[in-house]
C-alpha positions as semicolon CSV with decimal commas, in nm:
position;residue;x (nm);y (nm);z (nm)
1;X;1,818;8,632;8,500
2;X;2,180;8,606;8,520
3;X;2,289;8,220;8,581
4;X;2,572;8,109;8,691
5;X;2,616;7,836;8,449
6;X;2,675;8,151;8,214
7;X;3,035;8,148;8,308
8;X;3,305;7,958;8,224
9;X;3,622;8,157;8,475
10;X;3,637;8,084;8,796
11;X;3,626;8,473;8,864
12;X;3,378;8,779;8,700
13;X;3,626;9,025;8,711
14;X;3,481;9,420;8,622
15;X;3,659;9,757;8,603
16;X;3,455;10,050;8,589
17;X;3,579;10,390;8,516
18;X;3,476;10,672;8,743
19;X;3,529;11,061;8,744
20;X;3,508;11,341;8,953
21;X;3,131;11,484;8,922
22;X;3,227;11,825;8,906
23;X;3,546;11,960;8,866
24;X;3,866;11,742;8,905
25;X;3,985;11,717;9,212
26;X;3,892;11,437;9,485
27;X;3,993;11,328;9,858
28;X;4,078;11,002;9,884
29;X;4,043;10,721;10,200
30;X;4,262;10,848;10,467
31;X;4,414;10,621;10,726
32;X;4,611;10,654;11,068
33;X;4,957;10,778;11,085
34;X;4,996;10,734;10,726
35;X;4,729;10,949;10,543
36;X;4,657;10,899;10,187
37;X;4,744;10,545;10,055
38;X;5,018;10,675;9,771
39;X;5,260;10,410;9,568
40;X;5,459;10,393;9,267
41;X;5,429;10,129;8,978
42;X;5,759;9,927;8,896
43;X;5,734;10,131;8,539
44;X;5,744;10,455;8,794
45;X;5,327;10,520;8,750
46;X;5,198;10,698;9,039
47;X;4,904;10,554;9,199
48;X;4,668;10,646;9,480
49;X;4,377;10,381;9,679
50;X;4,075;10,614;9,660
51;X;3,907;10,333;9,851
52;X;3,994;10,040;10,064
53;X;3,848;9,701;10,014
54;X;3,753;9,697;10,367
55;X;3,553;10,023;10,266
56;X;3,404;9,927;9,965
57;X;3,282;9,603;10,170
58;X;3,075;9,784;10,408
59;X;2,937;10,002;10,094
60;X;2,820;9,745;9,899
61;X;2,655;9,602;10,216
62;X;2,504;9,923;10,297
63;X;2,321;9,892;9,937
64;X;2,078;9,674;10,089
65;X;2,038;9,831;10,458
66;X;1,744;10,076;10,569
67;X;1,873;10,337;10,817
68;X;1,716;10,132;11,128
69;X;1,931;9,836;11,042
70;X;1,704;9,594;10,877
71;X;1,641;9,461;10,510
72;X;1,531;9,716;10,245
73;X;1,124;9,606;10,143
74;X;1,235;9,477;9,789
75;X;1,440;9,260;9,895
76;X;1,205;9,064;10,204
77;X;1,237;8,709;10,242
78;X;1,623;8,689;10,244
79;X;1,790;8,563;10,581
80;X;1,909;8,759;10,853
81;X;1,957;8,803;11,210
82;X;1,800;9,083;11,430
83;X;1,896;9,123;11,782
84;X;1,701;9,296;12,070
85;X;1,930;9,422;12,324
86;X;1,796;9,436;12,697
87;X;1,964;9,494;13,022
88;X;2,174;9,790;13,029
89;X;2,048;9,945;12,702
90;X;1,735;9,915;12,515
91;X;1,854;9,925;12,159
92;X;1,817;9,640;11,833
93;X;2,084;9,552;11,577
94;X;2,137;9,269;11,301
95;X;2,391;9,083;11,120
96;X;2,334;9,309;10,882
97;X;2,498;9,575;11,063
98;X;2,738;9,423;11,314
99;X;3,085;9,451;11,187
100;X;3,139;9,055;11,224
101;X;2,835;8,969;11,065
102;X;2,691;8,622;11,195
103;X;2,966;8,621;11,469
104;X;2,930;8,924;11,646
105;X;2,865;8,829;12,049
106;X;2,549;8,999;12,055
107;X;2,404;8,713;11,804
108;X;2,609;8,401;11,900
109;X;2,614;8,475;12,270
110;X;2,302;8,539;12,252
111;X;1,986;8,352;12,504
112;X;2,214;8,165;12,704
113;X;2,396;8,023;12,355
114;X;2,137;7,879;12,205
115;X;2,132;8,011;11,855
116;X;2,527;7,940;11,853
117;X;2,454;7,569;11,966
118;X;2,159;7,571;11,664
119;X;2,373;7,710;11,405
120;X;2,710;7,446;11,550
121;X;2,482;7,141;11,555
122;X;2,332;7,251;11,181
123;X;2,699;7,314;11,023
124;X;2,776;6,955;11,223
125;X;3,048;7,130;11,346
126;X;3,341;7,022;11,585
127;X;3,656;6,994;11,734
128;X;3,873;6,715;11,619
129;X;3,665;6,663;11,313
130;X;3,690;6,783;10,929
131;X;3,514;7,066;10,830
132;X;3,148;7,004;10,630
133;X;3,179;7,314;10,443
134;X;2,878;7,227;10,235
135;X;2,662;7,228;10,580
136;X;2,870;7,536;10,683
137;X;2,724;7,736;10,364
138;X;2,345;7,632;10,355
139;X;2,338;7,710;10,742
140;X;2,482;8,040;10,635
141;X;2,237;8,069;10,387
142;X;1,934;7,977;10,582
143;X;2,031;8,229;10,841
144;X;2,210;8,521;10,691
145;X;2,289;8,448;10,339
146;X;2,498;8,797;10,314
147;X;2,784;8,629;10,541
148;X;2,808;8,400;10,238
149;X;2,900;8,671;10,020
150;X;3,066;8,920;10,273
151;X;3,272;8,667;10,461
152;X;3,271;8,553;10,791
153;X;3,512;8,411;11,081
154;X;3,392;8,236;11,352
155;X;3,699;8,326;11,569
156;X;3,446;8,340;11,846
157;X;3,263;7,993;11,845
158;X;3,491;7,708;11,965
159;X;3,801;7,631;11,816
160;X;3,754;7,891;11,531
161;X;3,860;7,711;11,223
162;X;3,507;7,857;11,044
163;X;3,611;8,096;10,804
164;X;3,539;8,222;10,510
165;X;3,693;8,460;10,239
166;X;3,488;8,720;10,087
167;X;3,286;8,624;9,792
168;X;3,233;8,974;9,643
169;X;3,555;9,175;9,662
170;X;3,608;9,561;9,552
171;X;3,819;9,837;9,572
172;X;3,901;10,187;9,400
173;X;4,224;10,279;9,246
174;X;4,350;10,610;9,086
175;X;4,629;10,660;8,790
176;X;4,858;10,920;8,690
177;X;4,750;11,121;9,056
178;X;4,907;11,491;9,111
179;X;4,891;11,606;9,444
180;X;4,638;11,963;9,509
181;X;4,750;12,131;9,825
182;X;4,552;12,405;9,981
183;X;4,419;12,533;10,307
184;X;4,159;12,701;10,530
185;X;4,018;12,821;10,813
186;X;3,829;12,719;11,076
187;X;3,607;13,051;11,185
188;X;3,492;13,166;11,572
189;X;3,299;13,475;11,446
190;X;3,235;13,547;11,839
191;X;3,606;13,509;11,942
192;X;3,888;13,447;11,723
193;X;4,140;13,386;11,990
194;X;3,918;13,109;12,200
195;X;3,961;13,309;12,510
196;X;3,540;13,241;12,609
197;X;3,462;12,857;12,686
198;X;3,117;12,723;12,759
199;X;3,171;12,599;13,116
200;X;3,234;12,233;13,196
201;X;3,389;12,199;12,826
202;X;3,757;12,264;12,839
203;X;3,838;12,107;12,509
204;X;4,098;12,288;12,276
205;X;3,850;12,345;12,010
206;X;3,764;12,705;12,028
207;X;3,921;13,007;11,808
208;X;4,019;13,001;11,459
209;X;4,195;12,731;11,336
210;X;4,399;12,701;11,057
211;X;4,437;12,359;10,857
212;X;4,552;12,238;10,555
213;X;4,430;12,001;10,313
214;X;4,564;11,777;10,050
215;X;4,376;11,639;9,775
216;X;4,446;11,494;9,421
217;X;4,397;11,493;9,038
218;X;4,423;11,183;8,820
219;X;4,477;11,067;8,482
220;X;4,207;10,774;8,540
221;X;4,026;10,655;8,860
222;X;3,882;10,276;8,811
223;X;3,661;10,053;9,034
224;X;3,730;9,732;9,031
225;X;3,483;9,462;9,143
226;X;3,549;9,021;9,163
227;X;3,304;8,794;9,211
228;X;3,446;8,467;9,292
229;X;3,226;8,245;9,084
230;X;3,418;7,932;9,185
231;X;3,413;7,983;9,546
232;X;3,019;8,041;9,450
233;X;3,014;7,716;9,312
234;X;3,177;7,530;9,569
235;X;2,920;7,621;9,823
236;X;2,741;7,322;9,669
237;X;2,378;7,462;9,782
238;X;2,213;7,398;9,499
239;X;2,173;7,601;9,142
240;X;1,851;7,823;9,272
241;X;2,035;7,903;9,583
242;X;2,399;8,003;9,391
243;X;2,237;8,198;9,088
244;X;2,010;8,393;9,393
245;X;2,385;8,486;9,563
246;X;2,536;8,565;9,224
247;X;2,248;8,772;9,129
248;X;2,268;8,978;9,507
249;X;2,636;9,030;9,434
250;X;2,555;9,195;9,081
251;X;2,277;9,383;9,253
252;X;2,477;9,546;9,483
253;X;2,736;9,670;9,249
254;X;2,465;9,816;9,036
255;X;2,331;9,972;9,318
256;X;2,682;10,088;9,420
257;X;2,723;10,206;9,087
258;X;2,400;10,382;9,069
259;X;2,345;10,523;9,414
260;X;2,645;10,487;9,624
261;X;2,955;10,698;9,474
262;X;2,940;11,000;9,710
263;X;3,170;10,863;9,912
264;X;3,282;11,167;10,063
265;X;3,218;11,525;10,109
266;X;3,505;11,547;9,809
267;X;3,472;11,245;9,666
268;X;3,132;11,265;9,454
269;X;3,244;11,059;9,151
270;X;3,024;10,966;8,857
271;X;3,032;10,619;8,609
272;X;3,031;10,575;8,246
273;X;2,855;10,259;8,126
274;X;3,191;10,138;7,981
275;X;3,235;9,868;8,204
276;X;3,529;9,624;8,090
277;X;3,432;9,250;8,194
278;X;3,687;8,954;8,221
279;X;3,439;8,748;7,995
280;X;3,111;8,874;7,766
281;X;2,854;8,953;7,973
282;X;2,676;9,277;8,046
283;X;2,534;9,422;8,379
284;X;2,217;9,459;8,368
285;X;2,008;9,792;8,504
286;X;1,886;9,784;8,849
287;X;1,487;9,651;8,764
288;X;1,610;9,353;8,577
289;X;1,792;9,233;8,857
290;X;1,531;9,342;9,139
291;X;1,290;9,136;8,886
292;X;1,536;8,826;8,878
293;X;1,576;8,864;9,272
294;X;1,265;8,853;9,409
295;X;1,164;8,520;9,157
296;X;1,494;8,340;9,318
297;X;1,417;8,484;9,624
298;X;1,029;8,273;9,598
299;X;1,173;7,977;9,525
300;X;1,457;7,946;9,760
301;X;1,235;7,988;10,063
302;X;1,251;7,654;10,162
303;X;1,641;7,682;10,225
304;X;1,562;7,990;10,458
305;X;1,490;7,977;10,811
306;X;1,143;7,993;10,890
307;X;1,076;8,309;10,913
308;X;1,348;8,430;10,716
309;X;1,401;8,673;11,025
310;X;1,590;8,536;11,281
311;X;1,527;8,721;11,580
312;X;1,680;8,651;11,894
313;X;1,726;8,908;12,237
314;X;2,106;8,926;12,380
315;X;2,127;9,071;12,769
316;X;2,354;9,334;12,780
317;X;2,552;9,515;13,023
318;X;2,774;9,790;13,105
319;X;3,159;9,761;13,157
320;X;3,340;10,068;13,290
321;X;3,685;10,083;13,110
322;X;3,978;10,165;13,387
323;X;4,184;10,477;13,379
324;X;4,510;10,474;13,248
């Protein structure tokens, strides 16, 4: 079992090198109006964001997710929040999923307030007053212990001064990138020109069309992953309860590691087991800490919510946007 006391830095800082799994060519994170994320070093190095830290937040979240939205088996017994939507659609989420964790309306606005009022009175939260951010982080981690290492910002629940930084922290960098330019063709075997429409869908989407595509080559791509072991420690929860997040964290890089680096249709990358570490330590394979998990898991379940489950039901209903 990995403890925190095993560290001396107030950060476990890793860097991982990754390669294309076949070939050498990869397409990086794209974003609006600019495209790929390219920069130059002060020494002139050419450099390239293969992935965001925003990105590589929701992945290693996604480690631990089954496709319906819930908690994989292994790891049952850690807190969360599940959310039955009624009214205007019949559908479930969790803080697992929601893209503001903890905060998102469907939980905090959810039956009339009263979880938000729960989770207020147990941080002993108000306006006017200092922050208890030791009460802030157990009630995190009695009711969804992932906000704790995810981050969370209560910019919905009063005056909105609850907020905290991520905990585990990643993101994907290349070196030494060369630009690979090429192009194709979208095919309409039945008619090139897009002259025939299925009725009622006007859309210009039919023909061939031509495109163009720009990916890249790299001296070295790296993954870089920081646990904040001091912010860890100044939850304050107790030793079980900070080993049991510190152990999670290292979980889901493994897992990451392991499982998770198809990150696009071309971007399948591979790891070596050459992982640099800011201090000696070594991660450990995916059993060992699935082993050490579930024992921390057992005897933290008194600082879980009973069940561990949350679940709550949110009424929801339908707003029509106006036209422009």
């Amino acid at each position: 079992m990995v403890k925190i006391s095993d560290f001396k830095k107030s950060r476990l800082l890793m860097e991982v090198n990754l390669k294309p799994i076949q070939g050498e060519r990869f397409q990086p994170t794209g974003f609006p109006d600019i495209g790929a994320a390219t920069y130059t070093l002060p020494d002139g190095t050419d450099k390239l964001l293969v992935e965001s830290s925003q990105s590589m937040a929701n992945r290693l979240e996604a480690t631990i997710i089954k496709s319906d939205g819930t908690l994989v088996d292994e790891l049952e017994g850690l807190s969360y929040v599940k959310v039955n939507l009624t009214g205007d659609i019949t559908s479930k989420t969790s803080s697992l999923v929601e893209a503001h964790r903890i905060n998102s309306p469907f939980i905090i606005e959810s039956e009339g307030k009263k979880f938000q009022n729960t989770i207020i009175e147990e941080m002993q939260y108000s306006e006017g007053h200092v922050i208890d951010w030791k009460s802030v982080a157990k009630t995190l981690f009695k009711y969804d212990i992932n906000s704790l290492l995810h981050g969370v910002f209560f910019s919905n629940v009063r005056d909105g001064r609850v907020k905290l930084p991520r905990s585990l922290s990643s993101f994907i960098e290349a070196t030494g990138i060369r630009d690979a330019a090429y192009g194709g063709v979208k095919n309409n075997a039945l008619d090139p020109k897009g002259v025939y429409r299925a009725k009622d869908y006007n859309k210009d989407v039919y023909g061939n069309v031509p495109y163009n595509r720009v990916e890249y080559t790299a001296e070295k791509i790296t993954a870089y992953f920081n646990i904040d072991l001091q912010q860890l420690r100044n939850f304050n929860i107790g030793e079980k309860e900070t080993d049991l997040l510190l152990n999670l964290a290292l979980y889901k890089i493994r897992l990451f590691l392991d499982e998770g680096l198809r990150l696009r249709t071309f971007c399948d990358l591979q790891h070596t087991e050459n992982i640099k570490y800011s201090e000696k330590f070594e991660l450990p394979q995916k059993q060992e800490i699935l082993s050490s998990l579930k024992e921390l898991i057992s005897e933290c379940k008194n600082s879980f919510a009973l069940p561990a489950v949350t679940e709550l039901e949110c009424p929801v209903t339908l707003t029509k946007k106006k036209d422009k």
